[in-house]
C-alpha positions as CSV (number, residue, x, y, z in Angstrom):
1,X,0.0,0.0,0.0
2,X,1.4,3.3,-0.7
3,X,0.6,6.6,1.2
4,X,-1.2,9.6,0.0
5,X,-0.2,12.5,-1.8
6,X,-1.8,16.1,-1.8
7,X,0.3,18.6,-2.5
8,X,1.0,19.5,-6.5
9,X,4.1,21.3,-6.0
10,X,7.4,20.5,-7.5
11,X,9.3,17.5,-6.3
12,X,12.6,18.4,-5.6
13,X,16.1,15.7,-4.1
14,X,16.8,18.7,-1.9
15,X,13.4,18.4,-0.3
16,X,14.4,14.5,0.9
17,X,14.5,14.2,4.9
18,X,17.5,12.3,3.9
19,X,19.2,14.8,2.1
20,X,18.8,17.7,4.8
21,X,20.3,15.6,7.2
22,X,22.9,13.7,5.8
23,X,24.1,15.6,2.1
24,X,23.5,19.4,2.5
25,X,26.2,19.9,5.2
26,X,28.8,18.8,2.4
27,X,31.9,17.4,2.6
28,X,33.9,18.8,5.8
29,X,31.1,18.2,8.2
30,X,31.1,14.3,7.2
31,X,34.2,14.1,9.2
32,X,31.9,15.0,12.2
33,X,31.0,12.1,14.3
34,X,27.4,11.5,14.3
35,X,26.5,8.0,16.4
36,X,28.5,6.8,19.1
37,X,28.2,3.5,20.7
38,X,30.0,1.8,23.5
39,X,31.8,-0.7,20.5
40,X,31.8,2.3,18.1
41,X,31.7,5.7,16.4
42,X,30.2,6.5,13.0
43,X,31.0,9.7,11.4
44,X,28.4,11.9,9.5
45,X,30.0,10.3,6.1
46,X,30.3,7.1,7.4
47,X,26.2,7.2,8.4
48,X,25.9,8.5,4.9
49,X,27.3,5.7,3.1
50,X,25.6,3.2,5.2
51,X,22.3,5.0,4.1
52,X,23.0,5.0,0.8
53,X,23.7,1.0,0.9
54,X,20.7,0.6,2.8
55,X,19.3,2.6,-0.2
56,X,20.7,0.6,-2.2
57,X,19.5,-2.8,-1.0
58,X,16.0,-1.3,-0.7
59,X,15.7,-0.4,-4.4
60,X,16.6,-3.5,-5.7
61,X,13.9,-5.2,-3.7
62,X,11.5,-2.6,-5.1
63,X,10.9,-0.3,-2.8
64,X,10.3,3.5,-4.4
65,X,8.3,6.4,-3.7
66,X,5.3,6.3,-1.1
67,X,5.7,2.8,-0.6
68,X,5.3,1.7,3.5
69,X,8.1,-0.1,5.5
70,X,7.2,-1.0,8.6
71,X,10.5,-0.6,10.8
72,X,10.7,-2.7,13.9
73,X,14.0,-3.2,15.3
74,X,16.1,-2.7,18.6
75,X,18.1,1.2,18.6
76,X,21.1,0.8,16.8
77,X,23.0,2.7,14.4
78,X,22.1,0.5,11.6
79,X,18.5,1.3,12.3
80,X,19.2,4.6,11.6
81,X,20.8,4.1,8.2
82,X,17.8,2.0,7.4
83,X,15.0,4.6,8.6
84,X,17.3,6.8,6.0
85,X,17.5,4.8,3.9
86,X,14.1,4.1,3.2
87,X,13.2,7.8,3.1
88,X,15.9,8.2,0.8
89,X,13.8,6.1,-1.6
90,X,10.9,8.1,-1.0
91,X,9.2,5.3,1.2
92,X,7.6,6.0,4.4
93,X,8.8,4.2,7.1
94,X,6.1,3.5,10.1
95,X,8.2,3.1,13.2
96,X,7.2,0.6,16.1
97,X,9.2,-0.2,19.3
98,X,9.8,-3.3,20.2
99,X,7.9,-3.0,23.4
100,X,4.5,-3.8,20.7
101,X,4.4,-7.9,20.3
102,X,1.9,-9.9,19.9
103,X,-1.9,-9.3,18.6
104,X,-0.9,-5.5,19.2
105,X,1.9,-6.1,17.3
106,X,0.1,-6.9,14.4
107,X,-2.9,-4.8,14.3
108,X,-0.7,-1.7,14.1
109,X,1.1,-3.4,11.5
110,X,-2.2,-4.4,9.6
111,X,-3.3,-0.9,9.7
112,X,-0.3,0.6,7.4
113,X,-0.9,-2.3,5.0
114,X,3.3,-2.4,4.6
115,X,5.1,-3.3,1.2
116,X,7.9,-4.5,3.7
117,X,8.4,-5.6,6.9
118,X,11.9,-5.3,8.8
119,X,11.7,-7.3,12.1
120,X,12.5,-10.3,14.0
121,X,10.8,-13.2,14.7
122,X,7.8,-14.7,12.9
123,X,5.9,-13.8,9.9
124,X,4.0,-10.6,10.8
125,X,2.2,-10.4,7.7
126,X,0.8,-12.9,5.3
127,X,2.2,-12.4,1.8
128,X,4.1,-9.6,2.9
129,X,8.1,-9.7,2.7
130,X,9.7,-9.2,5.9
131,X,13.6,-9.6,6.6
132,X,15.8,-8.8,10.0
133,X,17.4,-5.5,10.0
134,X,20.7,-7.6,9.8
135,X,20.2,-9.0,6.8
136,X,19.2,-6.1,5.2
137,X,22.1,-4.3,6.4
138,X,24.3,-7.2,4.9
139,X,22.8,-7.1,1.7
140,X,23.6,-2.8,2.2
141,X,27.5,-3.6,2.4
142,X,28.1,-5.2,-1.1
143,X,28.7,-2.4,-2.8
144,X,25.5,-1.8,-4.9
145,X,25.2,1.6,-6.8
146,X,24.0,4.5,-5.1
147,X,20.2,4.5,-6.6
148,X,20.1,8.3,-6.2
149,X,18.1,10.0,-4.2
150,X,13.9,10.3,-4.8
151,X,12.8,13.8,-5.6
152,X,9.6,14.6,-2.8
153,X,7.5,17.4,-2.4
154,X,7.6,19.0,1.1
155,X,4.2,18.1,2.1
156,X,5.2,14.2,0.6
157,X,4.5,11.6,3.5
158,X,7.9,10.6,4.7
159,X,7.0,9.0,8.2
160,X,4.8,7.3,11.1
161,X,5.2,8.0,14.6
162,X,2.5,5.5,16.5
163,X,1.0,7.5,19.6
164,X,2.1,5.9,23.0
165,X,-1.3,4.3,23.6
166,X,-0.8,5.2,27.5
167,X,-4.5,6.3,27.2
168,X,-6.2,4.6,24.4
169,X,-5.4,2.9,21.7
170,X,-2.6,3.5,19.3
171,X,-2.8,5.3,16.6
172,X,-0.5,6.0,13.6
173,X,0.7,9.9,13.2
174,X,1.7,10.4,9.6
175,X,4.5,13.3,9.0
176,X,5.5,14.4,6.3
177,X,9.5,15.4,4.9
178,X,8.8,18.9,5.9
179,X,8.5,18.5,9.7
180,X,11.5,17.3,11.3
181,X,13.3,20.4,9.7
182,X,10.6,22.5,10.8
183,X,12.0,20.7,14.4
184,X,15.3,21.7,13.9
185,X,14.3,25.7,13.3
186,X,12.2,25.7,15.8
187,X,12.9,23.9,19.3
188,X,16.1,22.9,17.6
189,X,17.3,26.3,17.1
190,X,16.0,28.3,18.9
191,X,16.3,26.3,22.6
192,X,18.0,23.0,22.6
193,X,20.9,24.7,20.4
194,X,23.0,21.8,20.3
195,X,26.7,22.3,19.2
196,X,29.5,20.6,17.8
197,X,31.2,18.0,20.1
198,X,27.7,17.6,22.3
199,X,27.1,14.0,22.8
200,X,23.1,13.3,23.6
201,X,22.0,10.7,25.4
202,X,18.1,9.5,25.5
203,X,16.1,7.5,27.6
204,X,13.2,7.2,25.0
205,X,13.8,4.7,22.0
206,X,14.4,5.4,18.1
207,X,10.6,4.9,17.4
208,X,9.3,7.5,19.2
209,X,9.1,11.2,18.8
210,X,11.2,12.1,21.4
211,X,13.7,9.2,21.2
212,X,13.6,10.1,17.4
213,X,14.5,14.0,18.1
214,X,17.2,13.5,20.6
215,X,18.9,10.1,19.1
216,X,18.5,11.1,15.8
217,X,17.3,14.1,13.8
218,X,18.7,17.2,16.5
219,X,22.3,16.1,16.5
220,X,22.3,14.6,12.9
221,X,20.8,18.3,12.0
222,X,22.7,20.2,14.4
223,X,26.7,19.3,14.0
224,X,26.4,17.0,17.0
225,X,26.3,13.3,18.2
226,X,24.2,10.8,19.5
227,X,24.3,8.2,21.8
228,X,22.4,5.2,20.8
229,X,21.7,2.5,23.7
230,X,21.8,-0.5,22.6
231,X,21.8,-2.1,26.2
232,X,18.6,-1.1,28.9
233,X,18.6,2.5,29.5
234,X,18.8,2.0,33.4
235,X,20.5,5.2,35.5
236,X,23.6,2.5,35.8
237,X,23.9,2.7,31.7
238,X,24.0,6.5,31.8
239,X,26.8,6.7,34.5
240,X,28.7,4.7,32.0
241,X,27.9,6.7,28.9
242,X,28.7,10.0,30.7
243,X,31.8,9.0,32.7
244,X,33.6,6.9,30.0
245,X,32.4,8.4,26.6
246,X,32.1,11.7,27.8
247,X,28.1,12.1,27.3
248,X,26.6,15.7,28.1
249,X,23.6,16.1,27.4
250,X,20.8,14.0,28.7
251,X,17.1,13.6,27.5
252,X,14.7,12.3,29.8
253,X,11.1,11.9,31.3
254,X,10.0,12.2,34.9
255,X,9.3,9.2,35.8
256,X,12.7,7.9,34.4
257,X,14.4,11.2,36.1
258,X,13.0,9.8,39.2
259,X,14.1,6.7,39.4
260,X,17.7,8.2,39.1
261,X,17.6,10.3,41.3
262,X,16.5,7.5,43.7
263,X,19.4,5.5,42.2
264,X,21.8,8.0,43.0
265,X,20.2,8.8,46.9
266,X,20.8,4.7,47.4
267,X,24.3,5.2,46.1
268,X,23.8,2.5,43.1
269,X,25.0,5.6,40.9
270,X,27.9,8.1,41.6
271,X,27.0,11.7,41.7
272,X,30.1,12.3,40.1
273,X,29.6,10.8,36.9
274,X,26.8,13.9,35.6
275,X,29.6,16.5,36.5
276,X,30.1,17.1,32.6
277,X,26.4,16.9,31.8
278,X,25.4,21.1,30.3
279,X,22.4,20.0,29.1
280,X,19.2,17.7,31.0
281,X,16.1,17.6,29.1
282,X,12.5,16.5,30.2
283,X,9.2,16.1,28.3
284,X,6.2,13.0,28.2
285,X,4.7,13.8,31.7
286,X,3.6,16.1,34.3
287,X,7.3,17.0,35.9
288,X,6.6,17.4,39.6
289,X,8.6,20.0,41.3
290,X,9.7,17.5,43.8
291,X,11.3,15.4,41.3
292,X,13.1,18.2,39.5
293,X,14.3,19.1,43.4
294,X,15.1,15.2,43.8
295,X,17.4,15.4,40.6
296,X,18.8,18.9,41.5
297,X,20.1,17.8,44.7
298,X,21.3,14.4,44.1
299,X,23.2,15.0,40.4
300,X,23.3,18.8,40.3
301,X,20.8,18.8,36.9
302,X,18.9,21.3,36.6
303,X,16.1,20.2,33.8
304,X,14.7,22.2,31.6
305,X,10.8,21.0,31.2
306,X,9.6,21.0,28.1
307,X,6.2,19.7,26.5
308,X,5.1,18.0,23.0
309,X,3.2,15.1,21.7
310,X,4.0,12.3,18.9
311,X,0.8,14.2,16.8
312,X,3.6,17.1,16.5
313,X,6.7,15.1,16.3
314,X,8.5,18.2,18.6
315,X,8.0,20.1,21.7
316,X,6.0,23.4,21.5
317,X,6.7,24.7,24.6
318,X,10.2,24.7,27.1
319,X,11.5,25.9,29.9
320,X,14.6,28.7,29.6
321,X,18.0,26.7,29.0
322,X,20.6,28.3,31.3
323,X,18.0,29.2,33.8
324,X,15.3,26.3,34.9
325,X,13.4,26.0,37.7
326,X,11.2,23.3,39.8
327,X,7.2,23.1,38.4
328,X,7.9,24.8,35.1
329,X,6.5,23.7,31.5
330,X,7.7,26.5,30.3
331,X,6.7,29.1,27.3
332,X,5.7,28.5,23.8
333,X,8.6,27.4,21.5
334,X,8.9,30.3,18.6
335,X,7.2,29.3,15.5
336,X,4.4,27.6,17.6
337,X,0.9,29.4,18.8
338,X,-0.8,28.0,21.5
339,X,-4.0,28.4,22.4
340,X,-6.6,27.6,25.2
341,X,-10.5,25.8,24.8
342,X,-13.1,25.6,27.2
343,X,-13.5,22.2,28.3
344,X,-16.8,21.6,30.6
345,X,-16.0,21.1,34.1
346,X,-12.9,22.3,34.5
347,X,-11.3,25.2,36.6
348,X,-11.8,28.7,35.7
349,X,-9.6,29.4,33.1
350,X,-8.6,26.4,32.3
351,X,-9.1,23.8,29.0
352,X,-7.4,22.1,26.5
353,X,-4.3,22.9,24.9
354,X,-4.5,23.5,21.5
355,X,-1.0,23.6,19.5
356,X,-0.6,25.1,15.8
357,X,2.5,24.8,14.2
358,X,5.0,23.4,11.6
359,X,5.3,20.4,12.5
360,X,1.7,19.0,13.2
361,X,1.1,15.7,11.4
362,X,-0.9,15.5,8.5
363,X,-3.3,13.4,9.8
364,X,-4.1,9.9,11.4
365,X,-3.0,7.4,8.9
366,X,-6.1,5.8,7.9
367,X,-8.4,7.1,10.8
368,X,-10.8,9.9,9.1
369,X,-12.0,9.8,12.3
370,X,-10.0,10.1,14.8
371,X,-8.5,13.2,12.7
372,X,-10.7,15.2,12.8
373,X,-11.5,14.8,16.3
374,X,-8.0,15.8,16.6
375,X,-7.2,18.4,14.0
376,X,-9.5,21.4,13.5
377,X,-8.7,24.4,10.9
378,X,-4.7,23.3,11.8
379,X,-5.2,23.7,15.4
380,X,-4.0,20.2,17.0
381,X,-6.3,19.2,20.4
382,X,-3.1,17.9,22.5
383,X,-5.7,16.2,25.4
384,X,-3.6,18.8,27.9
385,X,-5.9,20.0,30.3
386,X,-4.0,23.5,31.1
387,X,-4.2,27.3,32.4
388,X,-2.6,30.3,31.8
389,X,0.3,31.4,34.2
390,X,0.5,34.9,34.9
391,X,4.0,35.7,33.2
392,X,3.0,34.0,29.7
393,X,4.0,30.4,31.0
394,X,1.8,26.9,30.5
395,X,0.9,25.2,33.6
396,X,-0.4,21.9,33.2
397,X,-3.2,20.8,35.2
398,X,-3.5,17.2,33.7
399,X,-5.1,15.4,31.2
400,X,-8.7,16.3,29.5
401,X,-11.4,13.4,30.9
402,X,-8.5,12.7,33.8
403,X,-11.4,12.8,36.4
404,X,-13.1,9.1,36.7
405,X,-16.5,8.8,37.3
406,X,-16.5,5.5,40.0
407,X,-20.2,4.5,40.5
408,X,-22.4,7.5,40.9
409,X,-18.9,9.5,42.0
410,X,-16.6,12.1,40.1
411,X,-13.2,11.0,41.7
412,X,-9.9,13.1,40.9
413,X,-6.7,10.3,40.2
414,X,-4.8,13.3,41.6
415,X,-6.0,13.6,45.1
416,X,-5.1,9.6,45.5
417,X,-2.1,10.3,43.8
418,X,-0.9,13.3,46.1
419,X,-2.0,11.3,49.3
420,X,0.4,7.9,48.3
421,X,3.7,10.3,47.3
422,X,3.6,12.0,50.8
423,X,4.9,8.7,52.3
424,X,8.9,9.1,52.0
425,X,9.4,5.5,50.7
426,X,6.7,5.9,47.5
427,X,9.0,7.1,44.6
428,X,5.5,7.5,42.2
429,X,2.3,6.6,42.0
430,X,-0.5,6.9,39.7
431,X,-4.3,6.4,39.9
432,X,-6.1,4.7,37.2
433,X,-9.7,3.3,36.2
434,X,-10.1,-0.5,35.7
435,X,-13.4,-1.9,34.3
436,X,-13.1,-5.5,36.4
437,X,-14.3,-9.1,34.5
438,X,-18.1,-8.1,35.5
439,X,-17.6,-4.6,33.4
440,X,-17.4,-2.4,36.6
441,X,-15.0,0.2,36.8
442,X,-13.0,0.0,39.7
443,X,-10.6,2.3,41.0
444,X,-6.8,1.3,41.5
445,X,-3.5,2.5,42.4
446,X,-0.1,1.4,41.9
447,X,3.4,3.0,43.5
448,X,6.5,1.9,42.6
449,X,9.2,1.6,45.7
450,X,12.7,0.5,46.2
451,X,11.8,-0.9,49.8
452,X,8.7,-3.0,49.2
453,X,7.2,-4.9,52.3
454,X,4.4,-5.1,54.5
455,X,5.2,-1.5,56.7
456,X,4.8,0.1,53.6
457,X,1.7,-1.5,52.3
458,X,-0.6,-0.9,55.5
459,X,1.0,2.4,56.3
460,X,-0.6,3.4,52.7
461,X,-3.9,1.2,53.1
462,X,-3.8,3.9,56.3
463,X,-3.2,7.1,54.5
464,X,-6.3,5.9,51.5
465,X,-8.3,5.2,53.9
466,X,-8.4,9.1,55.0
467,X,-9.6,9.5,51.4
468,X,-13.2,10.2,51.3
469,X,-14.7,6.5,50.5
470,X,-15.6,7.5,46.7
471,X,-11.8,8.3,46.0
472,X,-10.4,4.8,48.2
473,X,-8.9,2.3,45.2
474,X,-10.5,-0.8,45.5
475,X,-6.8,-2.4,45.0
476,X,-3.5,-1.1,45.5
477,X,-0.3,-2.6,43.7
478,X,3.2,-2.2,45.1
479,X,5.9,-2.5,42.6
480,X,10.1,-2.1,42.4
481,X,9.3,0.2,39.3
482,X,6.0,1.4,37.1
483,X,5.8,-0.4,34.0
484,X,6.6,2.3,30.9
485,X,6.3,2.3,27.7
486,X,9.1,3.1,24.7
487,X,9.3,6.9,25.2
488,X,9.6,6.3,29.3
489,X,6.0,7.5,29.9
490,X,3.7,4.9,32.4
491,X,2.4,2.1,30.3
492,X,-1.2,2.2,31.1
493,X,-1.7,-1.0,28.7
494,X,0.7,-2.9,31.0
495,X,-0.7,-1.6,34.2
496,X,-4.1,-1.7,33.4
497,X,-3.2,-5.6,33.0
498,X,-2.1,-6.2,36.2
499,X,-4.9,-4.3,37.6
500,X,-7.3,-6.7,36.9
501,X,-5.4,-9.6,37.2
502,X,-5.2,-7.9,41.6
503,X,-9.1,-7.0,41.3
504,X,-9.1,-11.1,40.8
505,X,-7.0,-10.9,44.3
506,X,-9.4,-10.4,47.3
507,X,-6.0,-10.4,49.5
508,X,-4.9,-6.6,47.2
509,X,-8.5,-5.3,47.8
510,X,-7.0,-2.8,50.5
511,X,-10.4,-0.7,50.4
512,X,-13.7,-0.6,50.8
513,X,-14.5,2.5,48.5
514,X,-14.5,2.0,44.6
């Protein structure tokens, strides 16, 4: 299946993704290094040529303009040259992580309708080619022409970022080869401003728009380099990547900036290691001023907060780099407007967040739907339930629909929330609606804790039972660490899982409430 075109203006090889990041520079910025892995380093030329073998290999399988290629392969610097690669063909390439298996797996991959398939393990598809990315990178290094690069249109589709699902289903984000440099002029330039000789360092994978950004497109656009983890991206992997290979800048999410701060307060991570860090980043949640205190005082990283969504493949508004502080979002990025809707029932002055930009997808990739629930007159409908600050700033309030009607009961996941961080040994916690095996919804809470253990548990069944009886979780699960998804946010899919399987538990019904 090939994706749509609807623009009539002239195609041009300079318009390629690929060619903005890896040919326009020229000649002297190809010795530049560009990825950098514990085993090794590619420089900008050498990414090039792996590209245009991966080109190369792709061609003579016949894969050309708007055709789909469903990428779905661990973070490597091979990935990249294939993701390149592809686009340099003028394919679109419809990223999934490789946290998506099973029946998931292959609904999302059902939905593009690919003309290839690069992934591991069994058949995805029925009578659709599929190989592993090693084998296509093989078949990139014997020495096949360079196929040239495919002349696009700026508004041409060039890729698919698939939304987190943390809240719903997934759905497939299409982008065109106009966006990502609409990225690097505007949150690129004008607030990251990454340098020569920066080495970035995410916790968020390849396939998703902020792994993508900070692993890939930023420093390949921007003169520097990226890190790409191809081990776990635990706190213990970044003390290696900064103290050894000299990393310094890091790109992370709050719960993920938690969890090293904890690391570091338990002394599993020296403080030491971050001293070279200029640069911490933070987007995907709600950052909670006490965990941009935790971080501050435990590595000295100050983060700047920043917000954006997979719909706009970039952040839209940030914090000031240079001068940060604890409970900021931050202002709109330059080149962004932003704008507030009413939304029934919440605060005065509050509503959604509504974004309108450069880089806002084209639409959901074969959801009509969906779309235009979402896009309206170019104005994206982030979900962000938000107010005004005085000084100009965005201050998140939460989500749009966040509040859970539990039995004849409004309950804000907030309040619950608020109540299980004030003990000293919960490092998160998050409040979430479960419809149970008789199709009741049920409230339940999980925190995630390095000392697990019965104290803990009644101490909380203790503090939730102050809770008035509509906002009590009818279960309450205690884990080392929250399940997340690809891009570090709270996997909702995973966790709502284990929810029911403790509503099935009558010894983690904790409450009496819903």
């Amino acid at each position: 299946m090939t994706a749509p075109v609807r623009n009539s203006a002239a195609a041009r090889t300079a318009h390629n993704l690929a060619w903005i990041l890896l040919d326009q520079s020229g000649e002297p910025a190809g010795k530049l290094r560009a990825l950098v892995t514990a085993e090794a380093t590619w420089t900008l030329a050498d990414l090039r040529d792996r590209t245009v073998g991966m080109a190369a290999a792709f061609t003579a399988r016949g894969i050309g303009r708007r055709d789909i290629v469903l990428l779905r392969a661990p973070d490597s610097p091979e990935w990249i040259a294939a993701f390149l690669g592809a686009v340099r063909c003028g394919a679109v390439v419809a990223l999934a992580g490789m946290g998506i298996t099973g029946e998931r797996l292959r609904d999302v991959a059902e939905r593009v309708s690919p003309r290839l398939v690069i992934s591991d393990g069994p058949q995805l598809l029925s009578g659709v080619a599929q190989l592993e990315l090693a084998d296509v990178a093989v078949g990139a290094s014997h020495g096949r022409d360079d196929p040239g690069i495919c002349a696009v249109r700026l508004d041409d589709p060039c890729y698919m970022l698939l939304t987190s699902g943390t809240t719903g289903p997934s759905k497939w984000a299409l982008h065109r080869h106009r966006d990502i440099p609409g990225c690097i002029a505007t949150y690129g330039r004008r607030v990251l401003k990454l340098r020569p000789g920066d080495l970035v360092w995410s916790v968020a994978a390849l396939p998703t728009s902020y792994g993508l950004g900070k692993s890939m497109y930023f420093p390949l656009g921007m003169g520097a380099a990226a890190w790409i983890e191809s081990h776990s991206r635990d706190p213990e992997r970044l003390e290696i990547a900064c103290r050894d290979f000299g990393v310094n800048v890091v790109a992370g999410v709050p719960t993920w900036w938690a969890r090293l701060a904890r690391h570091v307060r338990e002394g599993r991570v020296d403080r030491s290691a971050f001293a070279g860090v200029r640069l911490a980043v933070a987007a995907g949640e709600l950052l909670d001023g006490r965990v941009w205190d935790a971080v501050a005082e435990t590595t000295g990283m100050r983060i700047v907060n920043s917000l954006g969504s997979s719909e706009a493949t970039n952040l839209y508004t940030s914090d000031v780099v240079g001068s940060p502080a604890a409970g900021r979002t931050g202002w709109v990025v330059p080149g962004y407007r932003l704008r507030i809707a009413p939304v029934e029932g919440a605060p005065p002055g509050a509503g959604e967040l509504l974004v309108s930009g450069p880089t806002v997808m084209a639409e959901y990739f074969g959801n009509p739907e969906a779309t235009a629930h979402t896009l309206t007159d170019g104005w994206l409908h982030t979900g962000d339930l938000v107010e005004w600050v005085p000084d100009g700033q965005v201050r998140i309030l939460g989500r749009v629909g966040d509040r859970i009607k539990v039995g004849a009961s409004w309950v804000d996941p907030t309040r619950v929330r608020e109540a299980l961080l004030a003990d000293p040994d919960v490092a998160d916690a998050i409040c979430v609606p479960v419809i149970d095996d008789d199709g009741v919804t049920r409230l339940v809470a999980a925190v995630a804790t390095p000392r697990p253990g019965p104290d803990l548990e009644e101490r909380l069944r203790v503090r939730l039972t102050a809770l008035p009886a509509p906002e009590r979780p009818r279960a309450l699960l205690v884990e080392a660490e929250l399940p997340v998804t690809a891009s570090g946010k709270v996997d909702r899919t995973e966790l709502n899982a284990r929810a029911r399987a403790a509503l099935r538990n009558p010894n983690q019904k904790v409450m009496h409430g819903h």
